[in-house]
C-alpha positions in Angstrom: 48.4 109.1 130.7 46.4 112.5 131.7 43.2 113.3 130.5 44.3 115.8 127.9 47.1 112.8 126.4 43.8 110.6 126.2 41.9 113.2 124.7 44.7 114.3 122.0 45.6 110.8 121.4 42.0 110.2 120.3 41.5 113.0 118.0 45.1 112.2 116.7 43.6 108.2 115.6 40.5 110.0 114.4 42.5 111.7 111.7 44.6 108.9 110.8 41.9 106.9 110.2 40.2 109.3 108.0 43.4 110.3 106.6 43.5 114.0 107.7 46.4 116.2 107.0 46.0 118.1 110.3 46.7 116.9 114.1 43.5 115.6 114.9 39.8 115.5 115.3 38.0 116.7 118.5 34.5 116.3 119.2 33.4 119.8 121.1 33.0 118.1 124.4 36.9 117.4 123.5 37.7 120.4 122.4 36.2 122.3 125.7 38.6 119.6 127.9 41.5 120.8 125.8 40.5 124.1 126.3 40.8 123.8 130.0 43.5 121.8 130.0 46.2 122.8 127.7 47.9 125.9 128.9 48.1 128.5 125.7 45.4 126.3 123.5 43.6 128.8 120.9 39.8 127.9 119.5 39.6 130.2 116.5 36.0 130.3 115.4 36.0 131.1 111.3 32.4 131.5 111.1 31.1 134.5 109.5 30.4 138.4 111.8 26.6 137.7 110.8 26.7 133.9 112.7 29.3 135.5 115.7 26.0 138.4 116.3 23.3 136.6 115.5 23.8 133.1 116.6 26.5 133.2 118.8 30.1 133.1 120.0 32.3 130.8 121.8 33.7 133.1 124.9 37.7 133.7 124.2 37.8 132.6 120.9 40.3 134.1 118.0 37.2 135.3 115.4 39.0 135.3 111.5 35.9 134.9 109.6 37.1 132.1 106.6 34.5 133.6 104.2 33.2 137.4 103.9 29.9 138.4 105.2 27.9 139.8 103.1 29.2 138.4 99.6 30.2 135.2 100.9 33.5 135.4 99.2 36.6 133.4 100.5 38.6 135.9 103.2 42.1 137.0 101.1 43.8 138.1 104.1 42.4 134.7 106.3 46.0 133.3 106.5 47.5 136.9 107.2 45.0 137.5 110.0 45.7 134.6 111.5 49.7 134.3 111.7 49.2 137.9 113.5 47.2 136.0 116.2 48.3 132.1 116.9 51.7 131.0 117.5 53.2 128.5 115.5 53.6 126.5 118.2 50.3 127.0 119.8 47.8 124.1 120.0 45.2 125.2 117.3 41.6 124.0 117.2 39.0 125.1 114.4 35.3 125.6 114.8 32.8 126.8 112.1 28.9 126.1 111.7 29.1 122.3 111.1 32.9 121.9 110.3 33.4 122.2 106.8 34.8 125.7 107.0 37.0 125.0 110.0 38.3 121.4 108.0 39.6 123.9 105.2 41.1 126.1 107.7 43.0 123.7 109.7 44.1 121.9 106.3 45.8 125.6 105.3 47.3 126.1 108.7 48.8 122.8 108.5 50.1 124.3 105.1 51.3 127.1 106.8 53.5 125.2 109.2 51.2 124.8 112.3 51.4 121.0 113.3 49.5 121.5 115.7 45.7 122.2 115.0 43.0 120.2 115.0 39.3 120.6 113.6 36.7 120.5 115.8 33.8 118.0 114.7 29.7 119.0 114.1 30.9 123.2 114.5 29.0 125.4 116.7 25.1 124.3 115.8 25.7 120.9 114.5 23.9 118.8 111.8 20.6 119.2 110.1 17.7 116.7 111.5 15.2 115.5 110.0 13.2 118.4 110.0 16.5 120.7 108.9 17.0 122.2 111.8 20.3 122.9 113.4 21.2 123.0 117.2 19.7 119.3 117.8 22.3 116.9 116.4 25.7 117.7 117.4 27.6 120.6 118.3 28.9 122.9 120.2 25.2 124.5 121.5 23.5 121.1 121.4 26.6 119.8 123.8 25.7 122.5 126.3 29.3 124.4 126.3 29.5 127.8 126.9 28.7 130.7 124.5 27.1 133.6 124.3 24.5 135.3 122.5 25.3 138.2 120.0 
């Protein structure tokens, strides 16, 4: 078994065991291996315009924000935008701030049709610690993979 089976057929237990509609679960270590390794693979970051300027993006990802900046209202046309994008057949992975936003999204794409996508674990800047800051406890920053600033 090759090191993207291993890696798919971990997030895959990972979402049995917490009894996840979707595909799997990647950690973003995971999901930057998948990246690399799956030929066509898709990382669509639903994180808001405001957090894709001001705290950063994820070089080559799809950008459908899942909620509207400003307003913070849920994105109508989210599903829309997205079918336009990623193929149904496309491995799918999710990344938001901490990866609630990204849970919900790969839950409707799943609803959509797409077997496919996964959610990729802690988002871009990871938990709070104990002081409430983000970017020290998980994530896609704190796991030193690429991005760029706004």
């Amino acid at each position: 078994m090759g090191k993207l089976s291993e890696t798919l057929a971990l997030a895959q237990e990972r979402a049995r065991s917490l009894n996840l509609a979707y595909a799997g679960a990647l950690t973003p270590r995971e999901a930057w291996d998948v990246l690399q390794l799956a030929p066509g693979a898709k990382l669509v970051d639903v994180r808001t315009r405001a957090e894709w300027d001001w705290v950063g993006r994820v070089p080559g990802a799809v950008e459908i924000e899942w909620m509207l900046y400003p307003g913070n209202e849920p994105n109508a046309h989210f599903l829309a935008q997205f079918k336009r994008q990623i193929d149904p057949e496309a491995l799918v992975m999710f990344l938001c701030r901490s990866g609630a936003r990204s849970n919900a999204a790969a839950n409707l794409a799943v609803s959509a049709g797409y077997t496919n996508a996964y959610n990729i674990l802690e988002g871009f800047e990871g938990d709070k610690d104990a002081n409430g800051h983000r970017n020290k406890v998980g994530g896609w920053r704190h796991a030193g993979l690429p991005w760029i600033q706004g």
